[in-house]
MOPAC internal coordinates of N, CA, C and O (Angstrom, degrees):
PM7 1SCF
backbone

  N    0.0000 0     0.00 0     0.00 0    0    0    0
  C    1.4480 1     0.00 0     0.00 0    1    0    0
  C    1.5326 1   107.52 1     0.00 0    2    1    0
  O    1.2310 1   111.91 1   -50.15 1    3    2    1
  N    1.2596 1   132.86 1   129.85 1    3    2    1
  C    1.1711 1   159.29 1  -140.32 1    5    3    2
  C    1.9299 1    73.02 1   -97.95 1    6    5    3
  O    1.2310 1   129.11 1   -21.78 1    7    6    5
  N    1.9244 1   100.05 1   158.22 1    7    6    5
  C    1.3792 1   113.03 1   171.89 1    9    7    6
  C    1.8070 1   103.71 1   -62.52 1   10    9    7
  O    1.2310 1   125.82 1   116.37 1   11   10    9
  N    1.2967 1   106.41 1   -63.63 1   11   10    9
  C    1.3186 1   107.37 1   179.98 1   13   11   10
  C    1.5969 1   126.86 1   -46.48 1   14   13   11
  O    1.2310 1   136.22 1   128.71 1   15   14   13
  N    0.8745 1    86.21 1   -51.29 1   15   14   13
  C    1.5961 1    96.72 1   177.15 1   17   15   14
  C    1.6978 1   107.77 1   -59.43 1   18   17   15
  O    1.2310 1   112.95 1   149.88 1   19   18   17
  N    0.9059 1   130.92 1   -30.12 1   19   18   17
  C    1.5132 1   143.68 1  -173.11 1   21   19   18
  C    1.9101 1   107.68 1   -87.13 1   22   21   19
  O    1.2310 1   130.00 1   143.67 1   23   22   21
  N    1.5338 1    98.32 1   -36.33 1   23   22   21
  C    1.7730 1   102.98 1   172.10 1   25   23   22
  C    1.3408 1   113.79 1   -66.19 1   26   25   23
  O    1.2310 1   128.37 1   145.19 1   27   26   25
  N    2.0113 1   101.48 1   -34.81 1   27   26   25
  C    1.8643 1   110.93 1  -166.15 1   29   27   26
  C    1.7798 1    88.33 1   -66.73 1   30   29   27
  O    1.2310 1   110.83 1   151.15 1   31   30   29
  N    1.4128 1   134.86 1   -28.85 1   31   30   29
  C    1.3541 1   126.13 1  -155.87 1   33   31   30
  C    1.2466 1   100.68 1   -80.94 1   34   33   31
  O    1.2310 1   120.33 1   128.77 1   35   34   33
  N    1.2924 1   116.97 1   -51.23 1   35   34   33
  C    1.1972 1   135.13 1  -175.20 1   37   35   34
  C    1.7207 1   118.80 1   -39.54 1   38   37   35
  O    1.2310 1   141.45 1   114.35 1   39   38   37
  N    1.7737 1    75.96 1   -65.65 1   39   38   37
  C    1.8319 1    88.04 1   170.34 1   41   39   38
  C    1.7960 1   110.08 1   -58.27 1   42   41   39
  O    1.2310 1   117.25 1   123.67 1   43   42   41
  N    1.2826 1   122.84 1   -56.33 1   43   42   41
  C    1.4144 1   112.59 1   179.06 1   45   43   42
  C    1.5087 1   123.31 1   -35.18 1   46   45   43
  O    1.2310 1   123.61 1   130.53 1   47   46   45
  N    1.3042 1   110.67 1   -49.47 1   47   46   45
  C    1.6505 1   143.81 1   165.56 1   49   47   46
  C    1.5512 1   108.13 1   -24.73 1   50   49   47
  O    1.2310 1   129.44 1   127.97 1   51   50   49
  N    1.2702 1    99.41 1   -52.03 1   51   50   49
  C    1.6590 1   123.97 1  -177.01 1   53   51   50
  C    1.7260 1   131.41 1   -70.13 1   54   53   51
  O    1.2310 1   137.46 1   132.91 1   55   54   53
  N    1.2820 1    83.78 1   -47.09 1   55   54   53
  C    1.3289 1   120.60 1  -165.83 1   57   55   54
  C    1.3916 1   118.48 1  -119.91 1   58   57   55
  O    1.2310 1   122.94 1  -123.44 1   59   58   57
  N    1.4171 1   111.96 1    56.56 1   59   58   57
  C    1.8071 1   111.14 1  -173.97 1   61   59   58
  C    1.5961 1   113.61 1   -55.12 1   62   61   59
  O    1.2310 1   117.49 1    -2.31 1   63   62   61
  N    1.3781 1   122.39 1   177.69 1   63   62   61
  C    1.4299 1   110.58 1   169.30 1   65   63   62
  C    1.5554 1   116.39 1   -97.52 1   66   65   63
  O    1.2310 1   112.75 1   -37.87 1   67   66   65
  N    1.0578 1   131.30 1   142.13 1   67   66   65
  C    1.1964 1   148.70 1  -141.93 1   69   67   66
  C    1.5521 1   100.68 1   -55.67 1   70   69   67
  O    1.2310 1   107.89 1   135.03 1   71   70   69
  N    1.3466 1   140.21 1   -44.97 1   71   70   69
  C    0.9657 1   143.39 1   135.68 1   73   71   70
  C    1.4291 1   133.01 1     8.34 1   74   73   71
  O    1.2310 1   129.18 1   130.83 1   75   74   73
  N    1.5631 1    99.92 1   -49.17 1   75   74   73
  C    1.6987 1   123.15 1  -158.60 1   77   75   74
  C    1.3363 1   105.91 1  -118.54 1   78   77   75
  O    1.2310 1   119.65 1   170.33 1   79   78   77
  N    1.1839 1   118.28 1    -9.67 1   79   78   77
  C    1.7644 1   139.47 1  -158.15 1   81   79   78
  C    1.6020 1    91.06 1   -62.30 1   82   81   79
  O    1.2310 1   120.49 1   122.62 1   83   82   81
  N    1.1546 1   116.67 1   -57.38 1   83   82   81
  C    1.7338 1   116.49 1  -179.51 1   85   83   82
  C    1.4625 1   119.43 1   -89.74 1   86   85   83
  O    1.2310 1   138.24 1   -20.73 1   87   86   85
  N    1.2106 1    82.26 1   159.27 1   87   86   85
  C    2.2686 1    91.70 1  -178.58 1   89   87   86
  C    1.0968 1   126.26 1   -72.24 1   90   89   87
  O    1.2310 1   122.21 1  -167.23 1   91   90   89
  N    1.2785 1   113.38 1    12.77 1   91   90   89
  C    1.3708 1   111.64 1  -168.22 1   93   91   90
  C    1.2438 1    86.59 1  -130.86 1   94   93   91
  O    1.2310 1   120.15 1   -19.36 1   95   94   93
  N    1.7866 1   117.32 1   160.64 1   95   94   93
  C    1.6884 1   127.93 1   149.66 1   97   95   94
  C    1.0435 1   100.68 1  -121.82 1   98   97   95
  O    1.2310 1   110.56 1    16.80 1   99   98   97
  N    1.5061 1   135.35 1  -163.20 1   99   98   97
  C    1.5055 1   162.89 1   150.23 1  101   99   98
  C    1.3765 1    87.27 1   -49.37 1  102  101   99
  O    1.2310 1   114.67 1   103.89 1  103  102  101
  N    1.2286 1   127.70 1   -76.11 1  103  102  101
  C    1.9938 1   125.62 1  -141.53 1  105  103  102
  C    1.6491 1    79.07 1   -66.62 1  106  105  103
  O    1.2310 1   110.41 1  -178.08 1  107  106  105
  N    1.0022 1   135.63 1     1.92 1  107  106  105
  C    1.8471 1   100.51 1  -161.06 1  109  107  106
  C    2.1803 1    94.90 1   -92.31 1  110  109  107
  O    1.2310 1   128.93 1   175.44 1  111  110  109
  N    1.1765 1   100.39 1    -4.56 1  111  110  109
  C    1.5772 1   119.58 1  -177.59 1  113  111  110
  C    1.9373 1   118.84 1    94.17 1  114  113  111
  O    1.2310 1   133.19 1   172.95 1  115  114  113
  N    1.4055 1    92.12 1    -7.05 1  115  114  113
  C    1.2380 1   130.58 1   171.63 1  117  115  114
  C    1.9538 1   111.27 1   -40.79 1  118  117  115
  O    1.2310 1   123.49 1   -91.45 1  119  118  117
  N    1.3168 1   110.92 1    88.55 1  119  118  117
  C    1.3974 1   103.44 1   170.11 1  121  119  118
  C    1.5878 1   122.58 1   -66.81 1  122  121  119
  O    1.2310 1   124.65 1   -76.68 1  123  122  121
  N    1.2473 1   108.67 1   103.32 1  123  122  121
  C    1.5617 1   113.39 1  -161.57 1  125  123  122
  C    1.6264 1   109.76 1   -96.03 1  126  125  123
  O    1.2310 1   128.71 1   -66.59 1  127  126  125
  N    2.0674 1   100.83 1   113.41 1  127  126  125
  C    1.5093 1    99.58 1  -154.17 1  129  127  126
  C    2.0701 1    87.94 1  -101.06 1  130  129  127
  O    1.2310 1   124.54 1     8.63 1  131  130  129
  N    1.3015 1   108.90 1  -171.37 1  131  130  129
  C    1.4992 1   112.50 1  -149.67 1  133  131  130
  C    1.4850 1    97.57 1  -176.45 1  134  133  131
  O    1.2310 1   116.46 1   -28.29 1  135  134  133
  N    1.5235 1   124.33 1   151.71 1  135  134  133
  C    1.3394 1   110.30 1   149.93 1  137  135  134
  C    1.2855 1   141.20 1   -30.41 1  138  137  135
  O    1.2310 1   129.89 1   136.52 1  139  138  137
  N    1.5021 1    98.53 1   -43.48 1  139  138  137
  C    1.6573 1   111.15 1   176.24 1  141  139  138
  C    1.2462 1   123.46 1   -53.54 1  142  141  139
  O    1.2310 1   126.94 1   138.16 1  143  142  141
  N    1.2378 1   104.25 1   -41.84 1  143  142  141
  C    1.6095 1   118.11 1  -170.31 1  145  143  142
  C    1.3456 1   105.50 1  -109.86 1  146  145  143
  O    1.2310 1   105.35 1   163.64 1  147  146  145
  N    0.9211 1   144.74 1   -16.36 1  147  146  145
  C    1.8866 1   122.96 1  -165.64 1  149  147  146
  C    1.2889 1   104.96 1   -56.03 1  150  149  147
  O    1.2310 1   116.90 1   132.45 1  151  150  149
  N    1.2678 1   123.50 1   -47.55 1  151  150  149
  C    1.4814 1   110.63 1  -169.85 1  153  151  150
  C    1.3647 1   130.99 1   -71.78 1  154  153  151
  O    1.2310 1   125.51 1   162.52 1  155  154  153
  N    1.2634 1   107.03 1   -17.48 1  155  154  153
  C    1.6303 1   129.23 1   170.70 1  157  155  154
  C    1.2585 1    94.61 1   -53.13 1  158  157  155
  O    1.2310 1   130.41 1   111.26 1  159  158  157
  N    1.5227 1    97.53 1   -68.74 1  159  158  157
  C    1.5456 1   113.41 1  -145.70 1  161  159  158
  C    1.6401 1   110.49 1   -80.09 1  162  161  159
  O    1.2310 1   126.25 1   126.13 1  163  162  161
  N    1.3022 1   105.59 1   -53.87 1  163  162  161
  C    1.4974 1   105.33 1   162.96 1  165  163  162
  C    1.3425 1   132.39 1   -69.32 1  166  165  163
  O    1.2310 1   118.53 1    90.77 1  167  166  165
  N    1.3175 1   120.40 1   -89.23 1  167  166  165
  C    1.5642 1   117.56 1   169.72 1  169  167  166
  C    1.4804 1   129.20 1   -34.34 1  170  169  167
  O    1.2310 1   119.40 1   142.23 1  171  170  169
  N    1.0937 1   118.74 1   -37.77 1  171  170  169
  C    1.5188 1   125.41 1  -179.67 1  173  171  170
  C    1.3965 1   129.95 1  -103.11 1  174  173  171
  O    1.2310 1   127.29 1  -145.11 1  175  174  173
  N    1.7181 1   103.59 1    34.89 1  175  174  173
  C    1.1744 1   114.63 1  -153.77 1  177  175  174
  C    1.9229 1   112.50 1  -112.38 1  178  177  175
  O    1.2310 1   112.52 1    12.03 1  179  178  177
  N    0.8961 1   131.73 1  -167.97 1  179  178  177
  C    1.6184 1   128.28 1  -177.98 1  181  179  178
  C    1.2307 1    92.94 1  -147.26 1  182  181  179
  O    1.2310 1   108.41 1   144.99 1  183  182  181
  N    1.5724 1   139.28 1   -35.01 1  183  182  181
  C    1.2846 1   134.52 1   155.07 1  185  183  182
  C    1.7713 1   138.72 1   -66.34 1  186  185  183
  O    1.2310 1   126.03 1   -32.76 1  187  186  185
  N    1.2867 1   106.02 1   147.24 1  187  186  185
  C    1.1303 1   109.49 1  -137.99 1  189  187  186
  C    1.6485 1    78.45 1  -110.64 1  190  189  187
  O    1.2310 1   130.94 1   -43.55 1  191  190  189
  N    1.9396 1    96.49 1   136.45 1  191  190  189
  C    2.1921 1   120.02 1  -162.98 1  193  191  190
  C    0.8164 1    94.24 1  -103.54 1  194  193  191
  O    1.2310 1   125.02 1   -36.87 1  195  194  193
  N    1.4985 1   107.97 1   143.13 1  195  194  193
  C    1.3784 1   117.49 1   162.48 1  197  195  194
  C    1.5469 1    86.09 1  -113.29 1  198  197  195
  O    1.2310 1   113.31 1   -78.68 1  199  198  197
  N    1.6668 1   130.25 1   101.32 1  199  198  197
  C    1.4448 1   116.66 1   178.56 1  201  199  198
  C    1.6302 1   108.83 1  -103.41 1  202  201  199
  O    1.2310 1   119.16 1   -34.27 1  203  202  201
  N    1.5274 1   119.21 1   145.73 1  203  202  201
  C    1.6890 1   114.28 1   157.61 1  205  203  202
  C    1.6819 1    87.32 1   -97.84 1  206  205  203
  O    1.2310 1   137.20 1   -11.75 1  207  206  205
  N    1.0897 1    84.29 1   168.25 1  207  206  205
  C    1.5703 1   141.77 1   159.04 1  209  207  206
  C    1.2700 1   126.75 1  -128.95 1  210  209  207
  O    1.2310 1   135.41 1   -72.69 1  211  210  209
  N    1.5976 1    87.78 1   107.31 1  211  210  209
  C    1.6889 1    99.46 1  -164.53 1  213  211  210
  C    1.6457 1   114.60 1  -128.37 1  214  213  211
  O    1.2310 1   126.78 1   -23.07 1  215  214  213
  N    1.3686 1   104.57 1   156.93 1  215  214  213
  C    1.5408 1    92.08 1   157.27 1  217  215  214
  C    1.6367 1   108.72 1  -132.36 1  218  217  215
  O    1.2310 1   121.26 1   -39.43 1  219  218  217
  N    1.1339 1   115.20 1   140.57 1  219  218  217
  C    1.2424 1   142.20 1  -155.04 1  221  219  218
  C    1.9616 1    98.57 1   -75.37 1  222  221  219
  O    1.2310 1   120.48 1   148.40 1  223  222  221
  N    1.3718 1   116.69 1   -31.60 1  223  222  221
  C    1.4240 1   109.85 1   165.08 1  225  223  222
  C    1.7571 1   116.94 1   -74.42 1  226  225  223
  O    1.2310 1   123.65 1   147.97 1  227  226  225
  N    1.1772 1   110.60 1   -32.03 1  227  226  225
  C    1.7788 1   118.72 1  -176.03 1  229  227  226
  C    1.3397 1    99.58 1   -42.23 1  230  229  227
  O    1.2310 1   124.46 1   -35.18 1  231  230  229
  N    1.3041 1   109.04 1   144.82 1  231  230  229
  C    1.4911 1   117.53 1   165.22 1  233  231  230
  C    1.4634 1   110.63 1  -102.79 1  234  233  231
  O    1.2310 1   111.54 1   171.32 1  235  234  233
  N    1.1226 1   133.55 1    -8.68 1  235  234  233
  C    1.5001 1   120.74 1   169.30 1  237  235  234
  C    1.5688 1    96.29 1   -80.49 1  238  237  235
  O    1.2310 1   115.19 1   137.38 1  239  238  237
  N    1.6937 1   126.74 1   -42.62 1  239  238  237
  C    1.8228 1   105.20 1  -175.53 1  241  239  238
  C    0.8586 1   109.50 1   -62.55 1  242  241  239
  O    1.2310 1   108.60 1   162.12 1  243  242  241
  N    1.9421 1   138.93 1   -17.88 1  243  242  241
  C    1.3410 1   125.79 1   166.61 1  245  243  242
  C    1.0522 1   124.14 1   -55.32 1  246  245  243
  O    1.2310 1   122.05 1   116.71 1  247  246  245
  N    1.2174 1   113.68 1   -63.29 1  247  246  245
  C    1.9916 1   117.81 1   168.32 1  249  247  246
  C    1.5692 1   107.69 1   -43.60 1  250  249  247
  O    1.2310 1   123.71 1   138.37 1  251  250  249
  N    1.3524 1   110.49 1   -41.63 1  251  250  249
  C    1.5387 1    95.68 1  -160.57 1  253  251  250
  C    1.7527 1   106.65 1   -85.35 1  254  253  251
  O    1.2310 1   117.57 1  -177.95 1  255  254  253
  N    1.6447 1   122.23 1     2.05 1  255  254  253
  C    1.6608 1   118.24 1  -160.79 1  257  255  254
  C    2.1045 1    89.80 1   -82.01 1  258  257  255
  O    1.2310 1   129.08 1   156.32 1  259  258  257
  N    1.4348 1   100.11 1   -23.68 1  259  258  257
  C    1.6219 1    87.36 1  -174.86 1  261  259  258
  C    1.7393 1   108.96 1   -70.59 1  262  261  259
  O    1.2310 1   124.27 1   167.45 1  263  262  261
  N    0.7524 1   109.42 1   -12.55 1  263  262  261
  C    1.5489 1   104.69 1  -176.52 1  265  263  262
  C    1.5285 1   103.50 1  -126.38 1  266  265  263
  O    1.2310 1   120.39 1  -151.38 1  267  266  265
  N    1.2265 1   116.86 1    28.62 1  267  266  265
  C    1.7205 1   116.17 1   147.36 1  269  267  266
  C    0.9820 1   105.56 1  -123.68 1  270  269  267
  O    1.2310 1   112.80 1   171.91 1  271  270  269
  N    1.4908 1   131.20 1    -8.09 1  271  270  269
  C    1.9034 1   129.24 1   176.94 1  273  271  270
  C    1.9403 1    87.34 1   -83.22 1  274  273  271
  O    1.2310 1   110.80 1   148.40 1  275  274  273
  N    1.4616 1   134.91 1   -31.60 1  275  274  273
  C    1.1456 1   125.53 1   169.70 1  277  275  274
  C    1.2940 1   119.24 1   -59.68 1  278  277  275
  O    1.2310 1   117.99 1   139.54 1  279  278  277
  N    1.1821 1   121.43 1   -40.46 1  279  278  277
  C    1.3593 1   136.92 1  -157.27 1  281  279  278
  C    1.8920 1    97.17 1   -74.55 1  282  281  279
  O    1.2310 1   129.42 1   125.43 1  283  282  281
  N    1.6844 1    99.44 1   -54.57 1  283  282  281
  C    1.6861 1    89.11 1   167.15 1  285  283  282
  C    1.4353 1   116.18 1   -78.67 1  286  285  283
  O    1.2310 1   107.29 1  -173.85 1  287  286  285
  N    1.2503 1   141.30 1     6.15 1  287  286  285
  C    0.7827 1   115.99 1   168.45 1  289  287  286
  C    1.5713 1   126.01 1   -81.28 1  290  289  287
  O    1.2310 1   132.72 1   144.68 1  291  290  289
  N    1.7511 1    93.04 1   -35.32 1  291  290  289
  C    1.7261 1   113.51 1  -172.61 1  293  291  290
  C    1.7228 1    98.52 1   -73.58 1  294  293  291
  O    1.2310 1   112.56 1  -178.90 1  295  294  293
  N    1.4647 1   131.65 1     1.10 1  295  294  293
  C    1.3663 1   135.73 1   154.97 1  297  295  294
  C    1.0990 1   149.45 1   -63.69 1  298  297  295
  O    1.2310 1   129.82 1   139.19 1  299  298  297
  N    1.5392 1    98.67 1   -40.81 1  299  298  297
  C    1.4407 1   148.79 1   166.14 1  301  299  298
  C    1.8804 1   106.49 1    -4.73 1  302  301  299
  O    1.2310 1   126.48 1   152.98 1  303  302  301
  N    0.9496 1   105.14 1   -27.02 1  303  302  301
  C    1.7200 1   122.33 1  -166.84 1  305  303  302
  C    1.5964 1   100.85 1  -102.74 1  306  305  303
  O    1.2310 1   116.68 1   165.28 1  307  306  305
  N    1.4658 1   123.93 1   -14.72 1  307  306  305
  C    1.3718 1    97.83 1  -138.57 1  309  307  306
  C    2.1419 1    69.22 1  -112.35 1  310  309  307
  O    1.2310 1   124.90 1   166.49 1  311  310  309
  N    1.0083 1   108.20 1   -13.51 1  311  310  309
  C    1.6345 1    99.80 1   156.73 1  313  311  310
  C    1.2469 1   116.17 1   -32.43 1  314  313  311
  O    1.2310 1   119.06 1   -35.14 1  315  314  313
  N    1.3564 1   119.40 1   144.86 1  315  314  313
  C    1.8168 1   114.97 1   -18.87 1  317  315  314
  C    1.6651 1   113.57 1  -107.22 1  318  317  315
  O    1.2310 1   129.51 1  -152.86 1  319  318  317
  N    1.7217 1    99.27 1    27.14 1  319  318  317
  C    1.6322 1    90.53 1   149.17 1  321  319  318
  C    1.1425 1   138.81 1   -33.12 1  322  321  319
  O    1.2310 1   129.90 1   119.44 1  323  322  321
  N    1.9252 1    98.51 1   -60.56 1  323  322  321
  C    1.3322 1   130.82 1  -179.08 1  325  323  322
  C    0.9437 1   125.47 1  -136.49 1  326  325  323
  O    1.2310 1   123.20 1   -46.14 1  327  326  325
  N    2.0569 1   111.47 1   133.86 1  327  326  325
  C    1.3016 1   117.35 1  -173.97 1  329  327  326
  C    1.9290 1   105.02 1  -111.14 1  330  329  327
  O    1.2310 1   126.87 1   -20.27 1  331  330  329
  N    1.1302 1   104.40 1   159.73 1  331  330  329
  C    1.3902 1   124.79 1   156.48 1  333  331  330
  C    1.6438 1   110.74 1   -78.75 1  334  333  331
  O    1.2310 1   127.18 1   -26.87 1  335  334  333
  N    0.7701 1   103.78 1   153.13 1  335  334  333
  C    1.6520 1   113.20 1   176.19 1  337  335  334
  C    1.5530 1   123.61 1  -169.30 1  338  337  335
  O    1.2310 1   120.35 1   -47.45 1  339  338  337
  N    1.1281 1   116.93 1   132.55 1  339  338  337
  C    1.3294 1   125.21 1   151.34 1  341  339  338
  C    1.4786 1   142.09 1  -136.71 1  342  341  339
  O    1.2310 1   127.45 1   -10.18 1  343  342  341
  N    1.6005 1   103.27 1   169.82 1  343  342  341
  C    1.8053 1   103.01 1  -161.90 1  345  343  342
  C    1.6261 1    96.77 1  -134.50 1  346  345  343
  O    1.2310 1   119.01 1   -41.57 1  347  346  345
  N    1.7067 1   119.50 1   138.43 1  347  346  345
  C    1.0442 1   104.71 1  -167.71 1  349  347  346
  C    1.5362 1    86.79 1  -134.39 1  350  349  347
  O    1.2310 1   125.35 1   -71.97 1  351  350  349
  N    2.1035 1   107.32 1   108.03 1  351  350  349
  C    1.1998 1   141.67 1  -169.37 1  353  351  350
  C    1.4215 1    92.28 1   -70.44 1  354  353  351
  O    1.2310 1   107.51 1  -173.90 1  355  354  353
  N    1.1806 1   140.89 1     6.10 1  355  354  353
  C    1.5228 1   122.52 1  -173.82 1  357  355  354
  C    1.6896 1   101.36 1  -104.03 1  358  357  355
  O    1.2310 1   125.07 1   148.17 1  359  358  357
  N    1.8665 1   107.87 1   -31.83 1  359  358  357
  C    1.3022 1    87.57 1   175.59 1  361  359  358
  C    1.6494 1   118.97 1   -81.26 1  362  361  359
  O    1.2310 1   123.26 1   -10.01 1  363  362  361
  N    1.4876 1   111.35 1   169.99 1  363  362  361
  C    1.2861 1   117.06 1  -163.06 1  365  363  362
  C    1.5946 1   124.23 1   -82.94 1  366  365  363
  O    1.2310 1   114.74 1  -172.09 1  367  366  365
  N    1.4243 1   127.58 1     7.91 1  367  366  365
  C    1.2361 1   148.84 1  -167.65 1  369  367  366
  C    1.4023 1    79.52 1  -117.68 1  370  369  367
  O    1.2310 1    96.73 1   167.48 1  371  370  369
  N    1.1098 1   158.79 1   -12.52 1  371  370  369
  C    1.3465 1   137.31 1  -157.88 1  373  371  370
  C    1.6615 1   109.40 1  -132.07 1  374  373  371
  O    1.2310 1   118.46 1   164.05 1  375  374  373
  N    1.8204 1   120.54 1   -15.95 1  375  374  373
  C    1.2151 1   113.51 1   172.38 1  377  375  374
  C    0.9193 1   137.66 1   -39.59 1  378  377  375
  O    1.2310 1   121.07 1   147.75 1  379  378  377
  N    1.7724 1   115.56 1   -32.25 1  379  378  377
  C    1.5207 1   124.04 1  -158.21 1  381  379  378
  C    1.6929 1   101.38 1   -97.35 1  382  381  379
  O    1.2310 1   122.05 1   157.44 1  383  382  381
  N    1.4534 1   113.69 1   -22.56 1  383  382  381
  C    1.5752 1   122.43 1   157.98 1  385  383  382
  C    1.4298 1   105.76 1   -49.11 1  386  385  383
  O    1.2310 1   118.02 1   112.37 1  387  386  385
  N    1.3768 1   121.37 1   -67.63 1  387  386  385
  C    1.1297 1   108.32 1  -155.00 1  389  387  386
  C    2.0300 1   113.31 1  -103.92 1  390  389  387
  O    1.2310 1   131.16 1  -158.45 1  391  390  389
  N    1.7912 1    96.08 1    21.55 1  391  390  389
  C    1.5731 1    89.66 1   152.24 1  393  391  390
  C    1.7538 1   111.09 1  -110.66 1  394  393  391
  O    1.2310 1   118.76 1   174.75 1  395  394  393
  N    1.2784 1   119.96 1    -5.25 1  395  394  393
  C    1.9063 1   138.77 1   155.58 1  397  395  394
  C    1.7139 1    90.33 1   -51.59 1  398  397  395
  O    1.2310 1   115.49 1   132.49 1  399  398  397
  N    0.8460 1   126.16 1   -47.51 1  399  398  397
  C    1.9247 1   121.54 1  -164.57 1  401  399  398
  C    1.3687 1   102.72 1   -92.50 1  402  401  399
  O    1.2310 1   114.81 1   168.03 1  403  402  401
  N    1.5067 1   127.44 1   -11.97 1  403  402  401
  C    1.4267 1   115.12 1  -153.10 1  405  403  402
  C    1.3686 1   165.23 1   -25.29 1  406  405  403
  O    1.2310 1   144.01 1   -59.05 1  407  406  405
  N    1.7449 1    70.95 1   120.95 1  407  406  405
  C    1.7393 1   126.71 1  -142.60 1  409  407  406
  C    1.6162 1    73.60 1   -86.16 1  410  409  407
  O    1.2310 1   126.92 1   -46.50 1  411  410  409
  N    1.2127 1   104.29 1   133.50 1  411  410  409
  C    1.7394 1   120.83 1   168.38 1  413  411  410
  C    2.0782 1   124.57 1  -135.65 1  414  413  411
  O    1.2310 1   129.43 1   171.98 1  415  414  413
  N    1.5667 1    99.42 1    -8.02 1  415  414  413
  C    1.0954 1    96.16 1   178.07 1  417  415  414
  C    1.8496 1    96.92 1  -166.61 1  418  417  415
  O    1.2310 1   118.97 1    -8.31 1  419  418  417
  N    1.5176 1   119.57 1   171.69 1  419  418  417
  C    1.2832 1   108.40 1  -155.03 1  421  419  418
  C    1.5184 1   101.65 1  -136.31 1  422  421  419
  O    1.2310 1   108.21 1   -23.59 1  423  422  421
  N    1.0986 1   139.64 1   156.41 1  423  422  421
  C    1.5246 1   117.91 1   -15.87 1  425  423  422
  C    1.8249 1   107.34 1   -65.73 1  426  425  423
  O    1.2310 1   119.76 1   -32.53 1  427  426  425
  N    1.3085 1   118.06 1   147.47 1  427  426  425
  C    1.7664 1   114.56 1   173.41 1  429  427  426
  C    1.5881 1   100.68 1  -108.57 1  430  429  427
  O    1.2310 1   119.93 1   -46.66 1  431  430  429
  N    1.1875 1   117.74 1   133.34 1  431  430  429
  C    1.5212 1   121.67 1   160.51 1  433  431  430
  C    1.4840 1   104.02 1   -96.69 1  434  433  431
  O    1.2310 1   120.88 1   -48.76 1  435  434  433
  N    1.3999 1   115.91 1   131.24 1  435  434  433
  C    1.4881 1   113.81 1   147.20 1  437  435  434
  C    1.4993 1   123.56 1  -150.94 1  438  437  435
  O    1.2310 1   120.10 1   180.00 1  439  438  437

Protein backbone atom coordinates (compact mmCIF):
# COMPACT_ATOMS: atom_id res chain seq x y z
CA UNK A 1 0.00 0.00 0.00
CA UNK A 2 1.37 3.17 -1.33
CA UNK A 3 1.92 6.19 1.57
CA UNK A 4 -1.06 7.88 0.13
CA UNK A 5 -3.17 5.36 -0.29
CA UNK A 6 -2.61 4.26 3.41
CA UNK A 7 -3.35 8.23 4.66
CA UNK A 8 -6.82 7.97 2.25
CA UNK A 9 -7.52 4.70 4.74
CA UNK A 10 -6.53 6.20 7.56
CA UNK A 11 -8.46 9.33 6.99
CA UNK A 12 -11.67 7.19 6.08
CA UNK A 13 -10.92 5.28 9.46
CA UNK A 14 -11.38 8.67 11.11
CA UNK A 15 -13.83 10.23 9.44
CA UNK A 16 -16.86 7.84 8.64
CA UNK A 17 -19.63 9.26 6.42
CA UNK A 18 -22.21 10.91 8.21
CA UNK A 19 -24.54 8.19 7.68
CA UNK A 20 -22.25 5.66 9.59
CA UNK A 21 -21.01 8.29 12.18
CA UNK A 22 -23.29 6.48 14.91
CA UNK A 23 -23.60 2.87 16.28
CA UNK A 24 -26.62 2.24 15.54
CA UNK A 25 -28.62 1.77 11.95
CA UNK A 26 -32.32 0.94 11.23
CA UNK A 27 -31.46 -3.06 10.65
CA UNK A 28 -29.89 -3.13 14.18
CA UNK A 29 -33.93 -2.79 15.36
CA UNK A 30 -32.64 0.25 16.95
CA UNK A 31 -35.27 3.19 17.05
CA UNK A 32 -32.95 5.93 15.97
CA UNK A 33 -34.13 9.28 17.78
CA UNK A 34 -32.67 12.86 16.35
CA UNK A 35 -33.86 16.35 16.65
CA UNK A 36 -36.35 15.59 14.12
CA UNK A 37 -37.99 13.04 15.84
CA UNK A 38 -37.73 13.05 19.67
CA UNK A 39 -40.85 14.56 20.15
CA UNK A 40 -42.86 12.37 17.92
CA UNK A 41 -41.25 9.58 19.11
CA UNK A 42 -40.59 10.29 22.66
CA UNK A 43 -42.80 12.79 24.30
CA UNK A 44 -45.88 12.13 22.36
CA UNK A 45 -45.81 8.68 22.63
CA UNK A 46 -48.18 5.71 24.35
CA UNK A 47 -45.20 3.38 24.05
CA UNK A 48 -43.08 2.64 26.57
CA UNK A 49 -38.51 3.65 25.71
CA UNK A 50 -36.00 1.98 26.45
CA UNK A 51 -33.63 5.17 25.30
CA UNK A 52 -29.45 5.38 25.47
CA UNK A 53 -27.72 8.29 25.42
CA UNK A 54 -24.76 7.95 23.71
CA UNK A 55 -21.84 9.39 22.22
CA UNK A 56 -20.61 7.88 19.23
CA UNK A 57 -16.71 8.75 20.15
CA UNK A 58 -16.97 6.89 23.86
CA UNK A 59 -15.37 3.75 24.00
CA UNK A 60 -17.42 2.12 26.65
CA UNK A 61 -20.86 2.86 24.11
CA UNK A 62 -18.75 0.96 21.66
CA UNK A 63 -18.38 -2.13 23.73
CA UNK A 64 -21.67 -1.65 25.13
CA UNK A 65 -23.84 -1.00 21.30
CA UNK A 66 -23.25 -5.00 20.77
CA UNK A 67 -25.29 -5.93 23.57
CA UNK A 68 -28.02 -3.22 23.22
CA UNK A 69 -28.47 -4.02 19.32
CA UNK A 70 -29.13 -7.68 21.23
CA UNK A 71 -31.21 -6.42 23.71
CA UNK A 72 -33.54 -4.90 20.79
CA UNK A 73 -33.33 -7.51 19.05
CA UNK A 74 -34.28 -10.27 21.83
CA UNK A 75 -37.49 -7.58 22.19
CA UNK A 76 -38.52 -7.72 18.90
CA UNK A 77 -41.96 -9.38 20.14
CA UNK A 78 -42.65 -7.17 22.87
CA UNK A 79 -43.66 -4.47 20.00
CA UNK A 80 -45.10 -2.04 20.14
CA UNK A 81 -45.42 -1.90 23.87
CA UNK A 82 -41.79 -1.47 23.78
CA UNK A 83 -39.24 0.26 21.88
CA UNK A 84 -35.43 0.34 21.92
CA UNK A 85 -34.05 3.58 21.18
CA UNK A 86 -31.18 5.60 20.74
CA UNK A 87 -29.62 9.21 20.69
CA UNK A 88 -26.18 9.98 19.65
CA UNK A 89 -25.16 13.23 22.00
CA UNK A 90 -21.94 13.61 20.02
CA UNK A 91 -23.72 14.72 16.94
CA UNK A 92 -24.41 18.42 16.84
CA UNK A 93 -28.27 18.65 16.11
CA UNK A 94 -28.69 16.51 19.08
CA UNK A 95 -26.65 18.35 22.05
CA UNK A 96 -29.42 20.41 23.23
CA UNK A 97 -31.61 16.94 23.38
CA UNK A 98 -29.39 15.45 25.39
CA UNK A 99 -28.53 18.50 27.85
CA UNK A 100 -33.01 18.85 28.07
CA UNK A 101 -32.52 15.03 29.59
CA UNK A 102 -29.40 15.67 31.56
CA UNK A 103 -27.20 13.48 30.04
CA UNK A 104 -23.85 13.87 32.09
CA UNK A 105 -21.89 10.80 31.27
CA UNK A 106 -22.08 8.00 28.48
CA UNK A 107 -23.58 5.55 27.59
CA UNK A 108 -27.06 6.84 29.82
CA UNK A 109 -30.04 4.47 29.86
CA UNK A 110 -33.33 5.90 30.76
Amino acid sequence: MTATAAFFFCLCLAFPPAAEAGLYTASDQVVLLSEQNVGSVLVNSSVAMVVEFYASWCGHCMVFSPTYKKLARDTQEWKPAVNIAAIDCAAEDNKQICRDYEITGYPTIK
